[in-house]
VEXRONU-19634 format. One record per residue: residue number from 1; x, y, z of N, C-alpha, C, O in turn. Coordinates in Angstrom, 1 decimal, decimal comma. Layout:
// VEXRONU-19634
+-----+--------+--------+--------+--------+--------+--------+--------+--------+--------+--------+--------+--------+
|   i |    npx |    npy |    npz |   capx |   capy |   capz |    cpx |    cpy |    cpz |    opx |    opy |    opz |
+-----+--------+--------+--------+--------+--------+--------+--------+--------+--------+--------+--------+--------+
| NUM |      X |      Y |      Z |      X |      Y |      Z |      X |      Y |      Z |      X |      Y |      Z |
...
+-----+--------+--------+--------+--------+--------+--------+--------+--------+--------+--------+--------+--------+
***
This chain:
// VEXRONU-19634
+-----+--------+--------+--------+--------+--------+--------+--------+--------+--------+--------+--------+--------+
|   i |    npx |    npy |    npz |   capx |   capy |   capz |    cpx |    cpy |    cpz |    opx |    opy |    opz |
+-----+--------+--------+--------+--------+--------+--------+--------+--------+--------+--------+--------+--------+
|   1 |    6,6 |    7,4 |    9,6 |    5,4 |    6,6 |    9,9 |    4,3 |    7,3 |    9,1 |    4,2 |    8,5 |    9,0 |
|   2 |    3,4 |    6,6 |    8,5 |    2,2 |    6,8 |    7,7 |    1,2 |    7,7 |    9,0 |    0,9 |    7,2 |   10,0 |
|   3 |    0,7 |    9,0 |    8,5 |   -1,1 |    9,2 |    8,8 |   -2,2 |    8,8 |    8,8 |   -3,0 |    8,6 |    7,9 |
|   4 |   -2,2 |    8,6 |   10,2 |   -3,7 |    7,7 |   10,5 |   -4,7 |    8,1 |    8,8 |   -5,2 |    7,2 |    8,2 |
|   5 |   -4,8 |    9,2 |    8,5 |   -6,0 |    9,6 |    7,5 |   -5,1 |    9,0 |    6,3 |   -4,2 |    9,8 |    6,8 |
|   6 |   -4,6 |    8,5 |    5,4 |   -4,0 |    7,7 |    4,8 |   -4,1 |    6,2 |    4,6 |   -3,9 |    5,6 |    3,6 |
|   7 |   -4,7 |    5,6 |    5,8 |   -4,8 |    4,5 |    6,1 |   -5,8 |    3,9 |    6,1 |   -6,6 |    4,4 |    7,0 |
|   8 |   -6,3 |    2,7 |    5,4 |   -7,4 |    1,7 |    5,6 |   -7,2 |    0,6 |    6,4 |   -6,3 |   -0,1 |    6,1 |
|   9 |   -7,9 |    0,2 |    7,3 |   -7,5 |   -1,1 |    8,2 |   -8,9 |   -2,0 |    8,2 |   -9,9 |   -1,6 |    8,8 |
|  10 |   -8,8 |   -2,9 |    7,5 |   -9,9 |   -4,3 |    7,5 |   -9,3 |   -4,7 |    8,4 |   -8,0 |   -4,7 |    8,5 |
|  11 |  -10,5 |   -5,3 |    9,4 |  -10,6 |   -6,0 |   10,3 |  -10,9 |   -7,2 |   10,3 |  -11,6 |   -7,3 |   11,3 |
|  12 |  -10,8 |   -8,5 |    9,7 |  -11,7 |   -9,5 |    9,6 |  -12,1 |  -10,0 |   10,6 |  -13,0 |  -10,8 |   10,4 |
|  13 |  -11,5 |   -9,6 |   12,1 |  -11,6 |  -10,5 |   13,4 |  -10,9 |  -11,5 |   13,4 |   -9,8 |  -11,5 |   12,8 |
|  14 |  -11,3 |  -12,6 |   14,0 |  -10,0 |  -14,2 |   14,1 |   -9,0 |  -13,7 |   13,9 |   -8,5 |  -14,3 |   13,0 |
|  15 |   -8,2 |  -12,8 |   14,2 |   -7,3 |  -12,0 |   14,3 |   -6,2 |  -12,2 |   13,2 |   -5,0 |  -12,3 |   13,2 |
|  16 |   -7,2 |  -12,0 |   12,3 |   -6,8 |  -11,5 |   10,7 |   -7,0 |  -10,2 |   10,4 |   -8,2 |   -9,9 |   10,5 |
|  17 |   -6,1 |   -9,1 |   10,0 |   -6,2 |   -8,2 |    9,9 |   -5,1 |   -7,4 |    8,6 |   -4,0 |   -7,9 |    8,3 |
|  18 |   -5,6 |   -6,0 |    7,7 |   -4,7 |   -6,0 |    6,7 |   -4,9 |   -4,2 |    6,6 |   -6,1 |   -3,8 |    6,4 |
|  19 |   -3,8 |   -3,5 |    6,7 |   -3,7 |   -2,2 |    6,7 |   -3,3 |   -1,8 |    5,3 |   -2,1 |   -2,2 |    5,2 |
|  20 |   -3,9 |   -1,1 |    3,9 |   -4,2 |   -0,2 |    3,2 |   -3,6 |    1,0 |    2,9 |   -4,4 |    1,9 |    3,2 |
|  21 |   -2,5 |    1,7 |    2,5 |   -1,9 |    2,7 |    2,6 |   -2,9 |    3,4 |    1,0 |   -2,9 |    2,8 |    0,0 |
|  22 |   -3,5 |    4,6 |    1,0 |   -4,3 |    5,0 |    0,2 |   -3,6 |    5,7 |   -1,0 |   -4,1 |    6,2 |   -1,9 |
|  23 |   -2,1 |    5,7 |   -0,7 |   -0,9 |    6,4 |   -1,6 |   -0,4 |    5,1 |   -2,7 |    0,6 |    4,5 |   -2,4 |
|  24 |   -1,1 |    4,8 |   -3,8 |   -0,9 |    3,4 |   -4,2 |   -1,7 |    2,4 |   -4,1 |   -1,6 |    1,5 |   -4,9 |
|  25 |   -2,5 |    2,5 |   -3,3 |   -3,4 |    1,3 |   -2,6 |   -2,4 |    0,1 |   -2,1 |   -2,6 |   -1,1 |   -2,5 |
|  26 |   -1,5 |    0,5 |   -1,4 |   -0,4 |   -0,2 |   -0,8 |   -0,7 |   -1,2 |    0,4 |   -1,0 |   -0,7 |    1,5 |
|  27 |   -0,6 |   -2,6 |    0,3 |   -1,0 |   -3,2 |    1,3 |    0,5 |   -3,4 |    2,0 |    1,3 |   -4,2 |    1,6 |
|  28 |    0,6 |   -2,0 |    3,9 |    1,4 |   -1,9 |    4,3 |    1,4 |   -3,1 |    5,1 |    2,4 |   -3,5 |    5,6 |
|  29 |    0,1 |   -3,7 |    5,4 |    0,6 |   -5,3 |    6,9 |   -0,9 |   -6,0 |    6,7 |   -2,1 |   -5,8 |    6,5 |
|  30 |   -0,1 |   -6,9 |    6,8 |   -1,0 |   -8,4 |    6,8 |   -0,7 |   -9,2 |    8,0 |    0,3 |   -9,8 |    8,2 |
|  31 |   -1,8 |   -9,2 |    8,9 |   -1,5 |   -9,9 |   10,8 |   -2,2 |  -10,6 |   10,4 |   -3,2 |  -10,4 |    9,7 |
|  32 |   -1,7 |  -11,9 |   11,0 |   -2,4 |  -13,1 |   10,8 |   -2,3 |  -14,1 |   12,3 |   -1,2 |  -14,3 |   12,7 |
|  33 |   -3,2 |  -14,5 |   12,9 |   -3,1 |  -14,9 |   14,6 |   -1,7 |  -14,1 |   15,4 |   -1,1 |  -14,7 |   16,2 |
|  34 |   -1,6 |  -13,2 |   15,2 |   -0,5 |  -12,1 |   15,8 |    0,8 |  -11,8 |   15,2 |    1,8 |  -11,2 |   15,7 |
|  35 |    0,8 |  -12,3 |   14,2 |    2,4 |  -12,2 |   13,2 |    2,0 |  -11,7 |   11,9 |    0,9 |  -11,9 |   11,4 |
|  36 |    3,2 |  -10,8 |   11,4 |    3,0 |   -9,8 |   10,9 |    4,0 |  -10,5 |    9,4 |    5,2 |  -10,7 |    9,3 |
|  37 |    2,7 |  -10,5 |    8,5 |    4,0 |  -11,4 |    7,2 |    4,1 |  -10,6 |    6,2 |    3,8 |  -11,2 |    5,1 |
|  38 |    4,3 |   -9,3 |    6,0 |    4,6 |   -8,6 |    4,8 |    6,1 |   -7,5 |    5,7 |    6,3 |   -7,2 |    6,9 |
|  39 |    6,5 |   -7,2 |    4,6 |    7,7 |   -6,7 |    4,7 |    7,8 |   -5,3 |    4,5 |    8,2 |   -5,1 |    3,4 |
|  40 |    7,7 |   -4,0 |    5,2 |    7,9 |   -3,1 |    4,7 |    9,2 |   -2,4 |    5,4 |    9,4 |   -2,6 |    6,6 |
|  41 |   10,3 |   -1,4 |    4,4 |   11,6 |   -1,2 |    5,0 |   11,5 |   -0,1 |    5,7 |   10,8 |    0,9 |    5,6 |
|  42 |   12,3 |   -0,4 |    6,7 |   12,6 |    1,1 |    7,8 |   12,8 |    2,3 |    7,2 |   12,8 |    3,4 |    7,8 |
|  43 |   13,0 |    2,3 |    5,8 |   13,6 |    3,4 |    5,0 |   12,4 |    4,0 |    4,0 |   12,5 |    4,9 |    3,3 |
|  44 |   11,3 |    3,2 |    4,2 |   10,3 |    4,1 |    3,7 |   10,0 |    5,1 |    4,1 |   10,1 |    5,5 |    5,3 |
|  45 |    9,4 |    6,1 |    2,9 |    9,2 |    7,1 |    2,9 |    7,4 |    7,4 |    3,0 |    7,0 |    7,5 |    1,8 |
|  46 |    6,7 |    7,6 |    3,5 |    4,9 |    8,3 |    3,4 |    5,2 |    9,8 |    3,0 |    5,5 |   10,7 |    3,8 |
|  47 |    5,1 |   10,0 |    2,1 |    5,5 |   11,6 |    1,3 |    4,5 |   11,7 |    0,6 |    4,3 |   12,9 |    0,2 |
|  48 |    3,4 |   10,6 |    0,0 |    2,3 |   11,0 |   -1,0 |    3,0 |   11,3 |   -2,4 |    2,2 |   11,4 |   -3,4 |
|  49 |    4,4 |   11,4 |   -2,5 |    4,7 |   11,5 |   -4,3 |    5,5 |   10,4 |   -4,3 |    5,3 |    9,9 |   -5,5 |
|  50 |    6,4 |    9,7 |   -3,7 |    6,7 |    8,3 |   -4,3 |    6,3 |    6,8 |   -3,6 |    5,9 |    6,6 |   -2,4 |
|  51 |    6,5 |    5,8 |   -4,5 |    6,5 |    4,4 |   -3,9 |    6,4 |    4,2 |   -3,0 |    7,1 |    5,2 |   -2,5 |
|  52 |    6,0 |    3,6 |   -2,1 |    6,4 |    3,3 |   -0,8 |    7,2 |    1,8 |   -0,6 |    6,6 |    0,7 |   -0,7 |
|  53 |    8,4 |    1,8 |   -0,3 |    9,0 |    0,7 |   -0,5 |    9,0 |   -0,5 |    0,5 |    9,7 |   -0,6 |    1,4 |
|  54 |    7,9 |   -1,4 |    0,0 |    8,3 |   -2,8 |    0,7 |    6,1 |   -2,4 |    1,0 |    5,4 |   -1,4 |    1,0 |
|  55 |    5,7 |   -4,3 |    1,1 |    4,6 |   -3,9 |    1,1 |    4,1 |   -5,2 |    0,0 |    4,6 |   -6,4 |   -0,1 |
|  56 |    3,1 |   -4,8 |   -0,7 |    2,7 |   -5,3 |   -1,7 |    1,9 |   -4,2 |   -2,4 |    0,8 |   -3,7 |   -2,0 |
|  57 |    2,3 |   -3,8 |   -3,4 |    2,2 |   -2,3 |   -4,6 |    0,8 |   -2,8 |   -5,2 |    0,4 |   -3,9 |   -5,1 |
|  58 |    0,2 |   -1,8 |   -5,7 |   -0,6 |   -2,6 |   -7,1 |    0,2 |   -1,7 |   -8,1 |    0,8 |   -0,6 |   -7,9 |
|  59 |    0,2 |   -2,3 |   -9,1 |    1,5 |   -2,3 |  -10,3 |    0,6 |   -2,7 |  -11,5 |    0,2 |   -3,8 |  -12,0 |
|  60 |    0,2 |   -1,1 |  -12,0 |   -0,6 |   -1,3 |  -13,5 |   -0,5 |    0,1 |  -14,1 |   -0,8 |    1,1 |  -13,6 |
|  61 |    0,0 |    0,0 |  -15,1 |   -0,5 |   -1,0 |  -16,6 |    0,8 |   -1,6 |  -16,9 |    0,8 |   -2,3 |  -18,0 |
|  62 |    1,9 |   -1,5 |  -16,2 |    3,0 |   -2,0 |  -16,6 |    4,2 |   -2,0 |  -15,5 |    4,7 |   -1,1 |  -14,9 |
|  63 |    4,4 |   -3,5 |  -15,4 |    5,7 |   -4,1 |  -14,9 |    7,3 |   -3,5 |  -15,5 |    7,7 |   -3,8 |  -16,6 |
|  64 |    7,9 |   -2,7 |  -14,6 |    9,5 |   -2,4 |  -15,3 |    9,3 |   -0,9 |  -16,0 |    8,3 |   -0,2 |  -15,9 |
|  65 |   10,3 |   -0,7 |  -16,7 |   10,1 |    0,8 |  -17,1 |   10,1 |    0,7 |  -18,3 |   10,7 |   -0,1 |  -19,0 |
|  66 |    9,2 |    1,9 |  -18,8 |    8,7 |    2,1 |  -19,9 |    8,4 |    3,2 |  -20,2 |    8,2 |    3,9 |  -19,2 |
|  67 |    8,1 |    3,9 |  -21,7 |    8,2 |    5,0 |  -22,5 |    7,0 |    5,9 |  -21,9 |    7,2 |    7,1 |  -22,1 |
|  68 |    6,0 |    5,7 |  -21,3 |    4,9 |    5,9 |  -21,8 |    4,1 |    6,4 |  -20,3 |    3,0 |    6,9 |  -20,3 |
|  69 |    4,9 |    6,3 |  -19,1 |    5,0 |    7,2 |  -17,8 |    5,7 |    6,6 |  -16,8 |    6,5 |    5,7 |  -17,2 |
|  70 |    5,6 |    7,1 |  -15,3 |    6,8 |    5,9 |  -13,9 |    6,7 |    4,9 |  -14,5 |    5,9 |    4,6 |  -15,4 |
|  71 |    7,8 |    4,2 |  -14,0 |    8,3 |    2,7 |  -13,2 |    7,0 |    2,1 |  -12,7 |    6,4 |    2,6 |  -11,7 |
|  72 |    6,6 |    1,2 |  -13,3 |    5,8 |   -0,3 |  -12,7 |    4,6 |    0,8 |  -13,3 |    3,8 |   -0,1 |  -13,7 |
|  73 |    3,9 |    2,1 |  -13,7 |    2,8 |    2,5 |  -13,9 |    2,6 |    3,5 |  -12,5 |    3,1 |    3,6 |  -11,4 |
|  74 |    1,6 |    4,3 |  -13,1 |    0,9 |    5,2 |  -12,7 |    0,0 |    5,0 |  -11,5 |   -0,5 |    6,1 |  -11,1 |
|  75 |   -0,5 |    3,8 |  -10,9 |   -1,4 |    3,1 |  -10,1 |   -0,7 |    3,0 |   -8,9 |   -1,3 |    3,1 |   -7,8 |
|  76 |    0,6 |    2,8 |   -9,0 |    1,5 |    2,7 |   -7,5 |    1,4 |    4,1 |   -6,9 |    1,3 |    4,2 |   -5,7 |
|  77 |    1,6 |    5,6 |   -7,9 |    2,1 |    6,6 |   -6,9 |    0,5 |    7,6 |   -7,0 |    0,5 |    8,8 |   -6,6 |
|  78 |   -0,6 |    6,8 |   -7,6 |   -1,3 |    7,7 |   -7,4 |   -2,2 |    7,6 |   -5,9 |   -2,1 |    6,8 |   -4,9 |
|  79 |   -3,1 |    8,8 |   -6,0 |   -3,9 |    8,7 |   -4,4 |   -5,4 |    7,8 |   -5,1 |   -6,1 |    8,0 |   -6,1 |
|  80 |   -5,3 |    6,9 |   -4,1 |   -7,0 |    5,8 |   -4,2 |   -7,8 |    6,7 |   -3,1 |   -7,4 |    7,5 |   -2,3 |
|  81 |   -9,0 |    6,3 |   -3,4 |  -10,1 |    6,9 |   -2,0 |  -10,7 |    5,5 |   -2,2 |  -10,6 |    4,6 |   -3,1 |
|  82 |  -11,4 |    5,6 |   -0,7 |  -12,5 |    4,7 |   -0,5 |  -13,8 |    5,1 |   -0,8 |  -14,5 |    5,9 |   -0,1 |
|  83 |  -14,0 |    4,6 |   -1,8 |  -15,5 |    4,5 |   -2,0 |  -17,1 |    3,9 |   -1,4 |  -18,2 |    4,1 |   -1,9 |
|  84 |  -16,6 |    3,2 |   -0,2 |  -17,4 |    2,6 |    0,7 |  -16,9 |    2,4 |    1,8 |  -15,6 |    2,5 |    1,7 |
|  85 |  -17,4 |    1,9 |    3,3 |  -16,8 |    1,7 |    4,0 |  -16,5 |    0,3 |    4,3 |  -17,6 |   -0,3 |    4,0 |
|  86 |  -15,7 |   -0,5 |    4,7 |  -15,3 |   -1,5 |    4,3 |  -16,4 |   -2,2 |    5,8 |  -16,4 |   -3,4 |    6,0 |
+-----+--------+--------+--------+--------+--------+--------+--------+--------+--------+--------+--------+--------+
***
């Protein structure tokens, strides 16, 4: 399970709501009137050095593997901060 300090949680209220993993800027859940429509696997790992699998990634500078650093880019396994509060 992910650390509370790890995590961003927007609130929109109307009980829309979307949890933030700061390892990636990984969007771990998306609740929408009480159902939960994003997918993350029982087999993930919150370790701070890889992927977190299942979710929605951000994936930049590059899709697939390539010469030039990780899989999908360097934006998935790095740490984001919050620069405001939401």
């Amino acid at each position: 399970m992910a650390n509370s300090s790890d995590l961003v949680v927007l609130d929109r209220g109307d009980n829309v709501c979307v949890t933030v993993h700061l390892h990636g800027a990984t969007v771990l859940s998306w609740q929408c009137c009480g159902q939960e429509w994003l997918f993350v696997s029982k087999q993930a790992v919150y370790d701070n050095k890889k992927a977190i699998r299942g979710g929605i990634p951000v994936v930049f500078p590059n899709f697939g593997p390539w010469d030039l650093g990780p899989q999908h880019g360097f934006a998935r396994i790095s740490r984001w901060t919050l620069s405001q509060a939401p």
